[in-house]
HTML snippet that shows the backbone in 3Dmol.js (N, CA, C, O; Angstrom):
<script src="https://3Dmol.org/build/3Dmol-min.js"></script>
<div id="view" style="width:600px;height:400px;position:relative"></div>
<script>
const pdb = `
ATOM      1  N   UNK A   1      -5.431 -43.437 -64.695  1.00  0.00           N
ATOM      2  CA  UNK A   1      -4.315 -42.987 -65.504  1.00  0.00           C
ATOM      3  C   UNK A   1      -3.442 -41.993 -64.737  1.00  0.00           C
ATOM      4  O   UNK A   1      -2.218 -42.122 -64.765  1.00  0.00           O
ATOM      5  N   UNK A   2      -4.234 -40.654 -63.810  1.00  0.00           N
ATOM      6  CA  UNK A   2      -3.401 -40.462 -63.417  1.00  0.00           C
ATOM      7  C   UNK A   2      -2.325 -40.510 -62.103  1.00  0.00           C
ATOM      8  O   UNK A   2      -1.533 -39.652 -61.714  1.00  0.00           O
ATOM      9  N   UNK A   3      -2.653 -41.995 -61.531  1.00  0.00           N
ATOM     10  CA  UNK A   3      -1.952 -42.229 -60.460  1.00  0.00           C
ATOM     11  C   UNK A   3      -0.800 -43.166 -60.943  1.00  0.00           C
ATOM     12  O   UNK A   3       0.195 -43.567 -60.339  1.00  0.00           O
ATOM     13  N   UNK A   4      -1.243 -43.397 -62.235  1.00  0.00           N
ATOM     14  CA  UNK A   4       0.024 -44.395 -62.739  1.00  0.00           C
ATOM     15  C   UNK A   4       1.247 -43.210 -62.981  1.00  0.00           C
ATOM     16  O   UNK A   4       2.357 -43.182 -62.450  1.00  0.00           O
ATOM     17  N   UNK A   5       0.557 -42.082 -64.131  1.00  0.00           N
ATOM     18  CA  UNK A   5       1.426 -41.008 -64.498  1.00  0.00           C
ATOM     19  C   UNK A   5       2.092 -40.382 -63.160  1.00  0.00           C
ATOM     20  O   UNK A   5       3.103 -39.743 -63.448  1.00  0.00           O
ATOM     21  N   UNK A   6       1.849 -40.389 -62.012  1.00  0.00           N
ATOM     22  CA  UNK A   6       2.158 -39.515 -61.021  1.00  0.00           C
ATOM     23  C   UNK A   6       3.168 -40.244 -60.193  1.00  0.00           C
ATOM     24  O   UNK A   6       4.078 -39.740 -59.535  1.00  0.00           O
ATOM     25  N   UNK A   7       2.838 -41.632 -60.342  1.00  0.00           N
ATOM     26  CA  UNK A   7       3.786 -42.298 -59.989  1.00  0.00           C
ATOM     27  C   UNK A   7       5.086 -42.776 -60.335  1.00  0.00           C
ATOM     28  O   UNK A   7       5.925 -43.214 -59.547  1.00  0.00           O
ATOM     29  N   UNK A   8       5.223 -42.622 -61.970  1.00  0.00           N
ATOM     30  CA  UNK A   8       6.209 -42.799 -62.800  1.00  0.00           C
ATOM     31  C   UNK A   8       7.038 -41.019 -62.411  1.00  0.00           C
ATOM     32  O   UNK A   8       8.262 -40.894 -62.435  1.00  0.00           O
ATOM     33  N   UNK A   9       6.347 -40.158 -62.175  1.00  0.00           N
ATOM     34  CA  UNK A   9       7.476 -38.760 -62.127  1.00  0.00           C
ATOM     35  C   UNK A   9       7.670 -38.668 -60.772  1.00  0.00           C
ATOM     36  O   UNK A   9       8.383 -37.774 -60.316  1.00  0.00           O
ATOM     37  N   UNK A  10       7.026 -39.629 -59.935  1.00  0.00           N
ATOM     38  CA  UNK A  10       7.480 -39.459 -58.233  1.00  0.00           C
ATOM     39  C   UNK A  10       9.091 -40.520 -58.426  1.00  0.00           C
ATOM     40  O   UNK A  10      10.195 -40.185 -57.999  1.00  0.00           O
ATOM     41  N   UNK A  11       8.801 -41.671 -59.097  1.00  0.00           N
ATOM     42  CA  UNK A  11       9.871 -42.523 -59.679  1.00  0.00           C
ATOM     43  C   UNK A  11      10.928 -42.231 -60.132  1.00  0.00           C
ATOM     44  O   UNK A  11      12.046 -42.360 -59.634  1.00  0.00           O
ATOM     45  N   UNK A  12      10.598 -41.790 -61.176  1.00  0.00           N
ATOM     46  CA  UNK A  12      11.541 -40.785 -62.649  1.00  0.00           C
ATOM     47  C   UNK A  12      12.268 -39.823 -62.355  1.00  0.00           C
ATOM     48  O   UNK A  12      13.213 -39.391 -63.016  1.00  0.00           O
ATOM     49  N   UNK A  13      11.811 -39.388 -61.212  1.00  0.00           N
ATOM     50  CA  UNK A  13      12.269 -37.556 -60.987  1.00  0.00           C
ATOM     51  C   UNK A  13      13.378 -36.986 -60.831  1.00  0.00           C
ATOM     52  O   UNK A  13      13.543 -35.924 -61.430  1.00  0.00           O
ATOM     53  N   UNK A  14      14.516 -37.544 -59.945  1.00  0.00           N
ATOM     54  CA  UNK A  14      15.778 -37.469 -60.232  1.00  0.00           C
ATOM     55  C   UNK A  14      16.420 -37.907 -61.797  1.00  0.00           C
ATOM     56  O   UNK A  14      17.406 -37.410 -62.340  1.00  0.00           O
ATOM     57  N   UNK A  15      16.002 -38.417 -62.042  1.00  0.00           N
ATOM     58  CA  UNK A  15      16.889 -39.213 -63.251  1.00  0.00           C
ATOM     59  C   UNK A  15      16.187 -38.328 -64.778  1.00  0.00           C
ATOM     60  O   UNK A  15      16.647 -38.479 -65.910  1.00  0.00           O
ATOM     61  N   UNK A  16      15.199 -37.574 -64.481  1.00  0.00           N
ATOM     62  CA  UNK A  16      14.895 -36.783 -65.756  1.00  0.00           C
ATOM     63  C   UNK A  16      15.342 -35.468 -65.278  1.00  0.00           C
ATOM     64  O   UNK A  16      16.190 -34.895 -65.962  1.00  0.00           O
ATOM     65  N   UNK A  17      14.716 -34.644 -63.738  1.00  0.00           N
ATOM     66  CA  UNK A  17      15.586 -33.364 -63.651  1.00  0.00           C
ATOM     67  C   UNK A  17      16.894 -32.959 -63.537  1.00  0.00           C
ATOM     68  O   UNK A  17      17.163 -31.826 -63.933  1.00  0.00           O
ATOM     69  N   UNK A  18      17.880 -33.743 -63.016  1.00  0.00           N
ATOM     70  CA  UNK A  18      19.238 -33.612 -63.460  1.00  0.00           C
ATOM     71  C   UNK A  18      20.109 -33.101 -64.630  1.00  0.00           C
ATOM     72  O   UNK A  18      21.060 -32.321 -64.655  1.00  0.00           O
ATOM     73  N   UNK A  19      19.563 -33.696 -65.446  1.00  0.00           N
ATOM     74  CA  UNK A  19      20.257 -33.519 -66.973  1.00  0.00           C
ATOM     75  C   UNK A  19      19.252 -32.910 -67.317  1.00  0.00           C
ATOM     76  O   UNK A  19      19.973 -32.073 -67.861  1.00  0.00           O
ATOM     77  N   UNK A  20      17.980 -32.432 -67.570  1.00  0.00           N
ATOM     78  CA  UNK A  20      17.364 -30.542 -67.294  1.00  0.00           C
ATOM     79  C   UNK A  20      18.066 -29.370 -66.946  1.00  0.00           C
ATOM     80  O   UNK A  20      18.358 -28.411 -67.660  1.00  0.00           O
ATOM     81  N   UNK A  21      18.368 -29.638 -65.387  1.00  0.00           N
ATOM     82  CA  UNK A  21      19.114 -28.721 -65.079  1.00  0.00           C
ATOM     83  C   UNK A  21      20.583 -28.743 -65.485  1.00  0.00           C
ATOM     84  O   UNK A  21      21.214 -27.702 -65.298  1.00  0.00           O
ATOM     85  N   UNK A  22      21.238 -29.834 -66.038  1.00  0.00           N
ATOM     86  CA  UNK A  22      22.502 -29.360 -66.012  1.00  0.00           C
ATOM     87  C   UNK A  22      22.314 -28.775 -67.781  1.00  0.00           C
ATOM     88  O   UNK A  22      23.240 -28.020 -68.075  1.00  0.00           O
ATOM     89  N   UNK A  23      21.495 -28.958 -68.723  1.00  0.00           N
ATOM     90  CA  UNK A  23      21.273 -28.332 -70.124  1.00  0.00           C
ATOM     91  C   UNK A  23      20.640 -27.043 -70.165  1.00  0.00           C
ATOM     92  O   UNK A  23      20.888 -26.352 -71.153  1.00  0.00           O
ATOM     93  N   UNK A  24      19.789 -26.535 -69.189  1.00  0.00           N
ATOM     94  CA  UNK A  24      19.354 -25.605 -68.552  1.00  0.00           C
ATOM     95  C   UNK A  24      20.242 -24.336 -68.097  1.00  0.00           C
ATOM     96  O   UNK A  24      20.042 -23.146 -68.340  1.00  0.00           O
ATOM     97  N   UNK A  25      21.493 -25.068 -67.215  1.00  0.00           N
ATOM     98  CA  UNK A  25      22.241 -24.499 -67.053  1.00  0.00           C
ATOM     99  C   UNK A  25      23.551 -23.854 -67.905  1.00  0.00           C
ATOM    100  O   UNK A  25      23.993 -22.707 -67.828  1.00  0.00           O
ATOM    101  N   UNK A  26      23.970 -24.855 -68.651  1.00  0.00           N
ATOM    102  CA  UNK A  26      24.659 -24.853 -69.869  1.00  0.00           C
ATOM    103  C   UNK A  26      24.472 -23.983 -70.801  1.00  0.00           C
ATOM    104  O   UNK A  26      25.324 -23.159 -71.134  1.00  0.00           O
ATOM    105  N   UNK A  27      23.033 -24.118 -71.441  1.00  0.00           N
ATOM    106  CA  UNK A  27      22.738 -22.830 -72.000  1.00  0.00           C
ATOM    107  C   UNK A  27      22.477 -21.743 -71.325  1.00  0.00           C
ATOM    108  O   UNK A  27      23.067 -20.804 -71.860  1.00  0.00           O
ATOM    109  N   UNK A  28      21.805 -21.372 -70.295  1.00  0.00           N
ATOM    110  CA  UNK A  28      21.777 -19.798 -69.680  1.00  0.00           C
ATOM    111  C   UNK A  28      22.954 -19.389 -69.589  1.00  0.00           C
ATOM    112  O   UNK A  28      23.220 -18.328 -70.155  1.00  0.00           O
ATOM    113  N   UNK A  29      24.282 -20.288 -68.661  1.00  0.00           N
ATOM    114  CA  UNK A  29      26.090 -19.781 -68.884  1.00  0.00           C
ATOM    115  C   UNK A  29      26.142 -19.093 -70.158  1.00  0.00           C
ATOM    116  O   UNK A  29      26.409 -17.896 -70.258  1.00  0.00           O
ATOM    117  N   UNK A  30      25.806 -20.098 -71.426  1.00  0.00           N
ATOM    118  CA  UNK A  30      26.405 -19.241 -72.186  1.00  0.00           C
ATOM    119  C   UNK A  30      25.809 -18.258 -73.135  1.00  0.00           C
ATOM    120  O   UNK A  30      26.347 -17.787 -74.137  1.00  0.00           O
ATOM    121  N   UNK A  31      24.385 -17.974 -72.575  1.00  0.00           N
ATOM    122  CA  UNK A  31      23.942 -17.162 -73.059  1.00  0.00           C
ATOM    123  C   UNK A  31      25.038 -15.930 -72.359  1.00  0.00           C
ATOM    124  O   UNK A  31      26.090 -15.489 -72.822  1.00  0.00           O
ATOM    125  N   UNK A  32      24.368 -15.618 -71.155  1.00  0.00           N
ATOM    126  CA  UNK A  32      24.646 -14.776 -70.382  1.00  0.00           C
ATOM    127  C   UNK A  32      26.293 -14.014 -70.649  1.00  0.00           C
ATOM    128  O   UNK A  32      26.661 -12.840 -70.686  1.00  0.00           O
ATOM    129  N   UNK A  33      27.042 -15.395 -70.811  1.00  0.00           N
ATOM    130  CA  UNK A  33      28.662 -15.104 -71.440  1.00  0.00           C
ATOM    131  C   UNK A  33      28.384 -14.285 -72.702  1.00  0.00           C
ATOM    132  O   UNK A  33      28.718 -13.111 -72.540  1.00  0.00           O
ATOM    133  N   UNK A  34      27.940 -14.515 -73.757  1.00  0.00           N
ATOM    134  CA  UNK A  34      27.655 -13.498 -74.599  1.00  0.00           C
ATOM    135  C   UNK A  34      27.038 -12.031 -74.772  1.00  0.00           C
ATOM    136  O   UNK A  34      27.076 -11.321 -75.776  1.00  0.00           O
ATOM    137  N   UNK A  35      26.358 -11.721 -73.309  1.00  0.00           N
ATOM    138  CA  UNK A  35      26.010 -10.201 -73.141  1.00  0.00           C
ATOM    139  C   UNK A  35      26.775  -9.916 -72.202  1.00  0.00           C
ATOM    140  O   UNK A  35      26.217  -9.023 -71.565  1.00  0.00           O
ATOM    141  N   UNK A  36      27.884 -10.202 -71.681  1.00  0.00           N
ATOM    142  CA  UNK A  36      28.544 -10.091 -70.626  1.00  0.00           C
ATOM    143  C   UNK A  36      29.152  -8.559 -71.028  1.00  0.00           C
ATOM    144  O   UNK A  36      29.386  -8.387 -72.225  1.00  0.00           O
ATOM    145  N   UNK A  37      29.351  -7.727 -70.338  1.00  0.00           N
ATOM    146  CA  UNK A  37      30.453  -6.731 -70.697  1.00  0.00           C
ATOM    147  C   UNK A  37      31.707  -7.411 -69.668  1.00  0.00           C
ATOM    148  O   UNK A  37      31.384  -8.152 -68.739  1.00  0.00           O
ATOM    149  N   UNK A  38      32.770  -7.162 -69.872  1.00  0.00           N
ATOM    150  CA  UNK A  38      34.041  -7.324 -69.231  1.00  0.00           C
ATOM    151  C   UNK A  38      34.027  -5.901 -68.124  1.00  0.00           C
ATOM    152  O   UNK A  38      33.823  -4.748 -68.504  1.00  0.00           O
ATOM    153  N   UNK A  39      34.241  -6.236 -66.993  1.00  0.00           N
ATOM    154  CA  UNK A  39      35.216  -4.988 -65.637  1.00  0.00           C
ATOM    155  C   UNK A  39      36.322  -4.668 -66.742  1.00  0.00           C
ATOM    156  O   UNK A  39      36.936  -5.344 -67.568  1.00  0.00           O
ATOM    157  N   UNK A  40      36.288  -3.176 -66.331  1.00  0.00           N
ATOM    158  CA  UNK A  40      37.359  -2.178 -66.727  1.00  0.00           C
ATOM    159  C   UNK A  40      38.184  -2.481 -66.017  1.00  0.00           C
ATOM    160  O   UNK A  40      38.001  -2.472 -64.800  1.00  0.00           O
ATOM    161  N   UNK A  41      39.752  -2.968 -66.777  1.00  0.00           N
ATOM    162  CA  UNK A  41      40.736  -3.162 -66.156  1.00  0.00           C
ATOM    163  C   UNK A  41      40.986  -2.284 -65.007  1.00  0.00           C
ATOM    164  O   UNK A  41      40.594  -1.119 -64.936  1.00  0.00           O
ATOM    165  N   UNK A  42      41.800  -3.036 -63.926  1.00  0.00           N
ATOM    166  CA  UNK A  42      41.949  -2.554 -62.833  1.00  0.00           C
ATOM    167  C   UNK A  42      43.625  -2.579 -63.032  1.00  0.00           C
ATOM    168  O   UNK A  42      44.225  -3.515 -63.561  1.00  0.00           O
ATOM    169  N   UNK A  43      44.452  -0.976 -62.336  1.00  0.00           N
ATOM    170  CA  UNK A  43      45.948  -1.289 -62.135  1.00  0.00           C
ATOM    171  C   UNK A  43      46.303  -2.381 -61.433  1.00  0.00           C
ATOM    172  O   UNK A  43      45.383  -3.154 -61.163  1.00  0.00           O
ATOM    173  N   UNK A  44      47.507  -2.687 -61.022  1.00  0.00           N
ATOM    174  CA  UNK A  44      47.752  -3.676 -60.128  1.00  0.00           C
ATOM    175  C   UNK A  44      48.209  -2.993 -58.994  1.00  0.00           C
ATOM    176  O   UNK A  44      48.414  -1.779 -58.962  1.00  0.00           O
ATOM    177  N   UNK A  45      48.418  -4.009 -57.783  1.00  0.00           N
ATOM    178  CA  UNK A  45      49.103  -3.184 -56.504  1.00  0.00           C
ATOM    179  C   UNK A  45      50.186  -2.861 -56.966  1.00  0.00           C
ATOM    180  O   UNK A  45      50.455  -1.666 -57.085  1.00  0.00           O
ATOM    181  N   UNK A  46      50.870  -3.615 -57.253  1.00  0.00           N
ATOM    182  CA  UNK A  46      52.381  -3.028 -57.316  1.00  0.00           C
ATOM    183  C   UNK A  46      52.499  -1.623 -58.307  1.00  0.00           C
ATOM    184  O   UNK A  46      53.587  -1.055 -58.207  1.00  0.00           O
ATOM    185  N   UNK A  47      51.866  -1.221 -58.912  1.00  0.00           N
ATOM    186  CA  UNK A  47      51.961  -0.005 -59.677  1.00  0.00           C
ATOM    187  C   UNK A  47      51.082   0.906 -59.053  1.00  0.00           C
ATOM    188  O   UNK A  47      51.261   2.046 -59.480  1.00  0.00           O
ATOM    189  N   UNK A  48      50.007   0.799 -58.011  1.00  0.00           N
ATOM    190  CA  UNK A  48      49.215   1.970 -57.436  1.00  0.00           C
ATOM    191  C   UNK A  48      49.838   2.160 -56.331  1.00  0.00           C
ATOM    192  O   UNK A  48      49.486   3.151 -55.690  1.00  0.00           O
ATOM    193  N   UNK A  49      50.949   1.286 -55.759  1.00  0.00           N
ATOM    194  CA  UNK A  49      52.138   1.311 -54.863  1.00  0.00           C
ATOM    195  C   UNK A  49      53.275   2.499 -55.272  1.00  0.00           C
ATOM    196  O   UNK A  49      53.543   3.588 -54.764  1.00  0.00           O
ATOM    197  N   UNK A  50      53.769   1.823 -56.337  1.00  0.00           N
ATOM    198  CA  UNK A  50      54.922   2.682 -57.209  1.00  0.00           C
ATOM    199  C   UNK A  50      54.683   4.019 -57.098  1.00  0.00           C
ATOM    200  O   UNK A  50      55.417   4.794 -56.485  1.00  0.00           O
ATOM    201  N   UNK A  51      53.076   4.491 -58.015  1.00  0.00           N
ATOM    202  CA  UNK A  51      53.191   5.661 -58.050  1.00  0.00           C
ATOM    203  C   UNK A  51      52.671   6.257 -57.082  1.00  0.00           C
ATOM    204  O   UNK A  51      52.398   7.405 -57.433  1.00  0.00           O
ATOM    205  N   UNK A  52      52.228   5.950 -55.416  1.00  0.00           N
ATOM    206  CA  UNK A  52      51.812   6.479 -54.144  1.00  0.00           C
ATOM    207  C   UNK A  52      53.156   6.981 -53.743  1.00  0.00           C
ATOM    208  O   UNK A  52      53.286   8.057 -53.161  1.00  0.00           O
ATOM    209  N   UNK A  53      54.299   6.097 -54.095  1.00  0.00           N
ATOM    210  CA  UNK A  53      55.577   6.059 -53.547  1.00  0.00           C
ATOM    211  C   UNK A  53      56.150   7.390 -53.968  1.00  0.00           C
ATOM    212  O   UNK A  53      56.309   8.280 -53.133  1.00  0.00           O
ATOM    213  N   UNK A  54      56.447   7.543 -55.167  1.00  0.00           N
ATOM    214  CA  UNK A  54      56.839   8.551 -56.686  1.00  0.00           C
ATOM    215  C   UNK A  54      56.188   9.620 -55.972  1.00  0.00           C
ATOM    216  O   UNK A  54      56.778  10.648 -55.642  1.00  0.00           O
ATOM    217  N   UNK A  55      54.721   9.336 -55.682  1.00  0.00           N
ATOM    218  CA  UNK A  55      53.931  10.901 -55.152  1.00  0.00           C
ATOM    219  C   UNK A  55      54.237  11.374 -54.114  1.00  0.00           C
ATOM    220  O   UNK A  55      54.081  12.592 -54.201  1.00  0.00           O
ATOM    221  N   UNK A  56      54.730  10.987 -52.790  1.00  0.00           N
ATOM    222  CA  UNK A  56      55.119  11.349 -51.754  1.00  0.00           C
ATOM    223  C   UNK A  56      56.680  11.992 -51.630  1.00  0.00           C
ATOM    224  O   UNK A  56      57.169  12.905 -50.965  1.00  0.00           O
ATOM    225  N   UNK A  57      57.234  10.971 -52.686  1.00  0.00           N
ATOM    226  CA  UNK A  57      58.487  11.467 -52.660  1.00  0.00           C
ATOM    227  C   UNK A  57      58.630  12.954 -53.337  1.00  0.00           C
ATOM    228  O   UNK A  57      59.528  13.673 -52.898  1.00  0.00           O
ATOM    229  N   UNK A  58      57.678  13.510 -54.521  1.00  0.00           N
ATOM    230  CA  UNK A  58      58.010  14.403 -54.548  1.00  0.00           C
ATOM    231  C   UNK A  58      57.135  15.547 -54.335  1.00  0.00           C
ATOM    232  O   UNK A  58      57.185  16.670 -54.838  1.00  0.00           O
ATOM    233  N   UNK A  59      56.121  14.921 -53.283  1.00  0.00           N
ATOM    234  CA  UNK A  59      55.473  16.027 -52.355  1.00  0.00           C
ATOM    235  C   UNK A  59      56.520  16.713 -51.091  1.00  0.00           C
ATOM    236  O   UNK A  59      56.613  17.903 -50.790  1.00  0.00           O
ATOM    237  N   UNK A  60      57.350  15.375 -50.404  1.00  0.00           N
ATOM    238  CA  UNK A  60      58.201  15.786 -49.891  1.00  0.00           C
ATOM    239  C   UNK A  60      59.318  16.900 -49.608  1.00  0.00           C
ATOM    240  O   UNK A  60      59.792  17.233 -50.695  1.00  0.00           O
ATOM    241  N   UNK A  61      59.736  17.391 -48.868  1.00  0.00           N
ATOM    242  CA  UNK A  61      60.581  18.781 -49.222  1.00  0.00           C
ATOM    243  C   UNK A  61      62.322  17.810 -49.052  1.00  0.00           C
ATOM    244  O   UNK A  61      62.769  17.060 -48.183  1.00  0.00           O
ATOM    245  N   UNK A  62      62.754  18.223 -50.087  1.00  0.00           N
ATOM    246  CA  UNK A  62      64.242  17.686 -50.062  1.00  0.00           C
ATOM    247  C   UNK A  62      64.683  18.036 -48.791  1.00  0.00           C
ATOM    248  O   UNK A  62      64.708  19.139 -48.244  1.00  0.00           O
ATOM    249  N   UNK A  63      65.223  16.321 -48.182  1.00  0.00           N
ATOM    250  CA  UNK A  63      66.112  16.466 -47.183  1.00  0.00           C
ATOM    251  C   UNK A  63      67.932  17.261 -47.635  1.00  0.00           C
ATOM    252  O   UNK A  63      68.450  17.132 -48.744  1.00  0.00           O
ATOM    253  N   UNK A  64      68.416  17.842 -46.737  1.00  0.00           N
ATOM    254  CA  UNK A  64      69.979  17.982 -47.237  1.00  0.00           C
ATOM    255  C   UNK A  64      70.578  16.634 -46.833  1.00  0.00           C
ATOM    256  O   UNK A  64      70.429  16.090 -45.738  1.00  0.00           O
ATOM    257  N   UNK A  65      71.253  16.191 -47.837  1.00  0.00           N
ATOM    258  CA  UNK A  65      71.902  14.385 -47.622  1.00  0.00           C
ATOM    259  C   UNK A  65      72.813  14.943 -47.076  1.00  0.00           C
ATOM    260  O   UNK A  65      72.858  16.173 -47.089  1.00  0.00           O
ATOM    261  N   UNK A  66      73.781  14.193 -46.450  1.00  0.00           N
ATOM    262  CA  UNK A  66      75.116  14.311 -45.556  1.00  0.00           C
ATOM    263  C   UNK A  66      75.725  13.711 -46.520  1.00  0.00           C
ATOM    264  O   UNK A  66      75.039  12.762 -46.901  1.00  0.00           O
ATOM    265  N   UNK A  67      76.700  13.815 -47.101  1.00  0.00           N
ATOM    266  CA  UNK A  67      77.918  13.328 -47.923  1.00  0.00           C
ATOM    267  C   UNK A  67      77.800  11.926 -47.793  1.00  0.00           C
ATOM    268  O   UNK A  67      77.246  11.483 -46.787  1.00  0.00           O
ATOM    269  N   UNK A  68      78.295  11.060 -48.774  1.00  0.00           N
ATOM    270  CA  UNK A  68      79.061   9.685 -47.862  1.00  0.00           C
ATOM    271  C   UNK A  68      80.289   9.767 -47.535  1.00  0.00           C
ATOM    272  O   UNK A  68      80.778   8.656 -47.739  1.00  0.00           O
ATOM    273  N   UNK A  69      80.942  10.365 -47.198  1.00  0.00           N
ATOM    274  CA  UNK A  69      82.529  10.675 -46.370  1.00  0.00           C
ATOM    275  C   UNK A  69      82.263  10.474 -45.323  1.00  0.00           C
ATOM    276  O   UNK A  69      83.014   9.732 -44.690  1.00  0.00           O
ATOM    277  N   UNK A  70      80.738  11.200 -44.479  1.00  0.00           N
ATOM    278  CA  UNK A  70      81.170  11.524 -43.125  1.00  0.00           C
ATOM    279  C   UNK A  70      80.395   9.939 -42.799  1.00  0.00           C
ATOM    280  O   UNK A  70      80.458   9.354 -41.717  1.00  0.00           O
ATOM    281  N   UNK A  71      79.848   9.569 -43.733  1.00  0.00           N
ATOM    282  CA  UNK A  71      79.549   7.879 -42.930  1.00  0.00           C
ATOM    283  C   UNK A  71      78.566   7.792 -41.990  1.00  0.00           C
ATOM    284  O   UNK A  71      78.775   6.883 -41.187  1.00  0.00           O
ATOM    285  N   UNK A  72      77.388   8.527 -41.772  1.00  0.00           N
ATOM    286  CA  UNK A  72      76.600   9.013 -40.868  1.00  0.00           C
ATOM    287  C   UNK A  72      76.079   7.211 -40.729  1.00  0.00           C
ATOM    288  O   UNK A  72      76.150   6.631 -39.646  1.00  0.00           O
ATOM    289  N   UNK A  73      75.597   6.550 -41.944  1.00  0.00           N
ATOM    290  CA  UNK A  73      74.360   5.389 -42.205  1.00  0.00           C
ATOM    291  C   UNK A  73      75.364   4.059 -41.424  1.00  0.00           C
ATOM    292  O   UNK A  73      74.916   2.915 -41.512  1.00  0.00           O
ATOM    293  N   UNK A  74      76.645   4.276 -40.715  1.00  0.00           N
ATOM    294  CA  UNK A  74      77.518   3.120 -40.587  1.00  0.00           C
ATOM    295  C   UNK A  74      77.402   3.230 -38.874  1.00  0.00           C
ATOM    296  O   UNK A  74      77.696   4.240 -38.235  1.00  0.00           O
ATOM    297  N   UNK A  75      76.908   1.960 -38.298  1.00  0.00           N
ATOM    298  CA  UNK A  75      76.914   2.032 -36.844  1.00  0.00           C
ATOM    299  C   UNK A  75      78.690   2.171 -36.200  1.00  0.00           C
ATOM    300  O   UNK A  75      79.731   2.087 -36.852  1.00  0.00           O
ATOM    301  N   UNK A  76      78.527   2.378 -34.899  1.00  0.00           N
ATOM    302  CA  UNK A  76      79.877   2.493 -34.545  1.00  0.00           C
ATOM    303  C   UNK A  76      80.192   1.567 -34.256  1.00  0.00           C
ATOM    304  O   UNK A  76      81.237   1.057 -34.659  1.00  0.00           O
ATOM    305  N   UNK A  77      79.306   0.978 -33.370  1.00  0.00           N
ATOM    306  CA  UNK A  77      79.339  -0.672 -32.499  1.00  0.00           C
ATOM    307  C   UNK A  77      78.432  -1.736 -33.492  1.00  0.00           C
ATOM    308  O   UNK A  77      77.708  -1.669 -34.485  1.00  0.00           O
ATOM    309  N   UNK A  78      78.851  -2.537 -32.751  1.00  0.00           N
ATOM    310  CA  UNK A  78      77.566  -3.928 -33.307  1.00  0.00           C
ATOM    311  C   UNK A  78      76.419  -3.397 -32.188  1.00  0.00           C
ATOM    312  O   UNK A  78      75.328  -3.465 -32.754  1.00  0.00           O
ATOM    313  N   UNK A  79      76.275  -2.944 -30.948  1.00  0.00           N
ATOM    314  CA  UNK A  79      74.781  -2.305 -30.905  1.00  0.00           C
ATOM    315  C   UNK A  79      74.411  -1.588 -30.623  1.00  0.00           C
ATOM    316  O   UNK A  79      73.714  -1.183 -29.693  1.00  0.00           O
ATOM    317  N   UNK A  80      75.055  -1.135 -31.831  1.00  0.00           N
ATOM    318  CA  UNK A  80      74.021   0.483 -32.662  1.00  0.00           C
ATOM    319  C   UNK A  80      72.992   0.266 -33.793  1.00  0.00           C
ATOM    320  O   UNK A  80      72.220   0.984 -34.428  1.00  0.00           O
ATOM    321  N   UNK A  81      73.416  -1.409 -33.755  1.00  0.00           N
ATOM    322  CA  UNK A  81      73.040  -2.300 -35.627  1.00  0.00           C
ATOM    323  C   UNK A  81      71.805  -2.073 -35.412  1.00  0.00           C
ATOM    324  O   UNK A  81      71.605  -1.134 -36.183  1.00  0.00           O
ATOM    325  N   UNK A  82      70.665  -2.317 -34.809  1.00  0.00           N
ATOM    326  CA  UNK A  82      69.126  -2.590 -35.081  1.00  0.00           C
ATOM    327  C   UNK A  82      68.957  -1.868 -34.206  1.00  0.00           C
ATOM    328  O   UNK A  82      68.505  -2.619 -33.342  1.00  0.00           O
ATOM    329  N   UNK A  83      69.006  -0.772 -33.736  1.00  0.00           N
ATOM    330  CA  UNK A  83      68.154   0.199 -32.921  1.00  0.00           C
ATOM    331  C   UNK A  83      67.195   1.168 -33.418  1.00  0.00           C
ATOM    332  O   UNK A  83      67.252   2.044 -34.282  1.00  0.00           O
ATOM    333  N   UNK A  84      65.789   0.525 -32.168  1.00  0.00           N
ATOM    334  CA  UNK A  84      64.702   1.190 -32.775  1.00  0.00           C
ATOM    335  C   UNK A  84      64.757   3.046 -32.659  1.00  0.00           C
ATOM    336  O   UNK A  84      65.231   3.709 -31.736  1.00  0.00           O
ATOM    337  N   UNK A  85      64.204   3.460 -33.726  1.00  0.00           N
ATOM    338  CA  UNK A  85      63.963   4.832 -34.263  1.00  0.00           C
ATOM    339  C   UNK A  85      63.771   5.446 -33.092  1.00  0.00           C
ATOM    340  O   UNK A  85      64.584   6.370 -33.059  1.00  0.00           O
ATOM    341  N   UNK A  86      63.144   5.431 -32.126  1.00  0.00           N
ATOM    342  CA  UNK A  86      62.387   5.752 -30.742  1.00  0.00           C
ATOM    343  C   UNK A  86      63.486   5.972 -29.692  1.00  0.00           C
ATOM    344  O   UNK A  86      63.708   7.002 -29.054  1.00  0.00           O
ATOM    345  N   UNK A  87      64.214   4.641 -29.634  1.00  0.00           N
ATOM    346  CA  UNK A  87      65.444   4.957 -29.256  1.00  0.00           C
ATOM    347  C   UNK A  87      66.674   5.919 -28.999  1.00  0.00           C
ATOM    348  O   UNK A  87      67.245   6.547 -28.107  1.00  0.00           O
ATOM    349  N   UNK A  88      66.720   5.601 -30.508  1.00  0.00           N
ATOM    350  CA  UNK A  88      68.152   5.933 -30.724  1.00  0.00           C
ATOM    351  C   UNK A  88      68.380   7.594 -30.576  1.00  0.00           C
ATOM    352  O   UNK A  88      67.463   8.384 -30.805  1.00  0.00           O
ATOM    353  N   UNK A  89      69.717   8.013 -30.164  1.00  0.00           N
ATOM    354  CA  UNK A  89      70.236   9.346 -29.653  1.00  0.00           C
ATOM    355  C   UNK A  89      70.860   9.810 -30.925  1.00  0.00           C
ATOM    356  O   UNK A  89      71.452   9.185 -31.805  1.00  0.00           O
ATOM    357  N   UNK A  90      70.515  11.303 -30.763  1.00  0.00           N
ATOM    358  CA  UNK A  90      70.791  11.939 -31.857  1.00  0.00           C
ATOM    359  C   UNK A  90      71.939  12.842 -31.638  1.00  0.00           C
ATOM    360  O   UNK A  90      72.360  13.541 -32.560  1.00  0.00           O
TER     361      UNK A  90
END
`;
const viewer = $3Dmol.createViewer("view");
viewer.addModel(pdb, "pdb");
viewer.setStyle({}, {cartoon: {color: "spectrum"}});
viewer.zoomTo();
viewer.render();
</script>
């Protein structure tokens, strides 16, 4: 008897543990979904950006702006247009 029985679950064995495990699985998901606590929302970048931005700016010590009359932000030439910071003469 039991080499017949042993032989039918050496046989059987895929085709009965499959759908075990996938009902197996099914229910533990949704157990588990039901004691789940949820993560405490997290900000997003763009707002832990914003206010890094907001914070610096008014850690910062006010620059004195130059008017816009005297036109300081307007190149003279076309290349003055993209000159690096490192560069450029003051």
């Amino acid at each position: 008897m039991w080499p017949i029985l042993l032989a039918f679950m050496r046989t059987y064995a895929p085709y009965i543990t499959l759908p075990a495990a996938a009902v197996i699985g099914f229910v533990g998901y949704n157990i588990e979904k039901q004691f789940r606590t949820p993560p405490p929302p997290r900000p997003s970048i763009e707002e832990l950006r914003s206010e890094r931005l907001l914070k610096e700016m008014l850690e910062t010590e006010k620059v004195g702006l130059d008017p816009l009359k005297n036109k300081t932000f307007v190149p003279k030439s076309v290349f003055e247009k993209n000159v690096s910071p490192g560069i450029k003469e003051e």
